[in-house]
N, C-alpha and C positions, 0 to 999 in steps of 0.2 A: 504494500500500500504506500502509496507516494501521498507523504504530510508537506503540506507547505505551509510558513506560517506569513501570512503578507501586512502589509504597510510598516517597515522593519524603519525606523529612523534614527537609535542606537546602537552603539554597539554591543551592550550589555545585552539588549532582547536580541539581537542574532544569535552570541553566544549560546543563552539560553535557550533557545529552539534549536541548535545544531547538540548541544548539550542532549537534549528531550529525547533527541532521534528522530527528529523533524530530518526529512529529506530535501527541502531546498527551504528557501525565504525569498520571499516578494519581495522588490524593492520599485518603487511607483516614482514616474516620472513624468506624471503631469500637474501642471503646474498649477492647478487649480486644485487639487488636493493637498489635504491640510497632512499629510505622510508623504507628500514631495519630497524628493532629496537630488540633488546634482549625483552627476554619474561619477565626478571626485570623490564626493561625501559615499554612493555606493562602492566602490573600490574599497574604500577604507572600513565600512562596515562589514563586507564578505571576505573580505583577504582572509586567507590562510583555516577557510572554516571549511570542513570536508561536508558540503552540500552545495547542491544549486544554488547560483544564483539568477533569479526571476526577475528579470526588469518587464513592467505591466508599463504600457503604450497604450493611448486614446488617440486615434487618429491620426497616426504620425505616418509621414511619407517614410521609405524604406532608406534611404541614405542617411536621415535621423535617426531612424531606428537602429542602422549599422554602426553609426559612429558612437555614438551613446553604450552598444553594445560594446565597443571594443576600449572608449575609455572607463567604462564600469566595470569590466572585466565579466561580465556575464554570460552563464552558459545557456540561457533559455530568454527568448521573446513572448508575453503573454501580449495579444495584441488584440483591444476592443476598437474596428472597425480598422479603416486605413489597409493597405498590403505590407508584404512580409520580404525582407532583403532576401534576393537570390541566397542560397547555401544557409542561412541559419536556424537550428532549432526554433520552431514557431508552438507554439499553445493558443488557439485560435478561443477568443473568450464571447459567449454571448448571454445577452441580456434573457433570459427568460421570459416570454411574453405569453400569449395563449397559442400563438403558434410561431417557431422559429426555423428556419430553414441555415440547416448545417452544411449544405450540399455543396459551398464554393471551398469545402479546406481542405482538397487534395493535399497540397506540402504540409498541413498543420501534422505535427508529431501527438497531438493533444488537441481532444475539442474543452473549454471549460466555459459548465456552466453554472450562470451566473442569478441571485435574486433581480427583481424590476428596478432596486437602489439599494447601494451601502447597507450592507448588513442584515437585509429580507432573504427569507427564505422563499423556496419555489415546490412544487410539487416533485421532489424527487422521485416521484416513477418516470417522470418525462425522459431521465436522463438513461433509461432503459432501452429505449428505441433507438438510439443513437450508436451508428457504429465506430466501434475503433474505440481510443483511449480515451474517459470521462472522467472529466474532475469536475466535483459538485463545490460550490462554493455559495457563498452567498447566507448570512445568520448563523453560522455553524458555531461552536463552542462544546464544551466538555460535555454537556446536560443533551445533545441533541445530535451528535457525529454519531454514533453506535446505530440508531435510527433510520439516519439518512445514506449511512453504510448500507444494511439491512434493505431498503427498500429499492435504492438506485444500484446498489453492486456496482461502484465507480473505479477506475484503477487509481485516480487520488481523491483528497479531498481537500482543501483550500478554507481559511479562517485567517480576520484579521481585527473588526471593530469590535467584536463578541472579549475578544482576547486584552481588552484595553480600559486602563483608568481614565484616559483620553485619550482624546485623533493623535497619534504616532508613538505611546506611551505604552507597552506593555505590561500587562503583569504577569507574570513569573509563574507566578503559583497557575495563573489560565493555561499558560502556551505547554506547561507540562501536563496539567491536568487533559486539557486535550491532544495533545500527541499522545499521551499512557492513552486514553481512549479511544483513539481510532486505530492503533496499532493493536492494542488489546481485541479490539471489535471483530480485526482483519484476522487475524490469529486465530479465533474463535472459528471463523468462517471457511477458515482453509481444510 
């Protein structure tokens, strides 16, 4: 089970989600988000931590997305809307609506879905129809992944405002409590 823990703007909460057995961390790079960071300030956050790093893209041309890639040091592009630079790992992310159409992410390595806004949940059976690799994101937290494991059967799962005292603030005692439970959930299920 592929954990990510996203909107990372510390480096004490990377740590501790690379700590947890979190398998990568979000690092957000729009600039209208209050878990902004420059792709300097991500470099310094993910150095030397053995997981992904996930830079999340809204609409960004694919030369932006490459250079940001290369000066953040990132091994995965999650990208809401916009296209994806020739040759790099792509996580294609979409908004959960009443109907979404998956069908343009040939190159995406990942489709991930997403609640309607920050931090809502969606009907995780949706994410059942969906071929190829599922990461459910969207409200997730310790109290509610075992669930959304259970019902979507996703290859990840994705959690960021659930996890927080505030927008880019982690707490500790969250990002473990939910990596122990969706890893634990996975475990169960295998």
């Amino acid at each position: 089970m592929m954990v990510k823990v996203c909107g990372i703007t510390r480096r004490e909460d990377a740590v501790t989600a690379a700590e947890a057995g979190a398998s990568a961390i979000g690092l957000i790079f729009y600039p209208k988000s209050p878990r902004y960071v420059t792709p300097e300030r991500a470099a310094e956050l993910g150095e030397g931590l053995d997981l992904w790093k996930v830079g999340i893209f809204v609409d960004e041309k694919p030369a932006g997305i490459e250079a940001v890639m290369r000066a953040a040091r990132l091994d995965v592009a999650q990208i809401y809307g916009g296209e994806a630079p020739p040759g790099a790992r792509i996580w294609k992310a979409f908004r959960v609506t009443g109907t979404f159409d998956v069908s343009l992410t040939k190159d995406a390595e990942a489709i991930l879905l997403d609640g309607t806004s920050n931090g809502t949940s969606f009907d995780w059976s949706a994410a059942r129809g969906v071929k190829g690799k599922v990461i459910v994101a969207g409200g997730l937290d310790a109290s509610n992944v075992a669930e959304a494991i259970r019902v979507a059967r996703p290859w990840g799962v994705d959690a960021s405002s659930r996890l927080e005292t505030a927008p880019g603030i982690k707490d500790h005692h969250k990002i473990r409590a939910f990596v122990r439970a969706a890893l634990r959930t996975d475990g169960e299920a295998a």
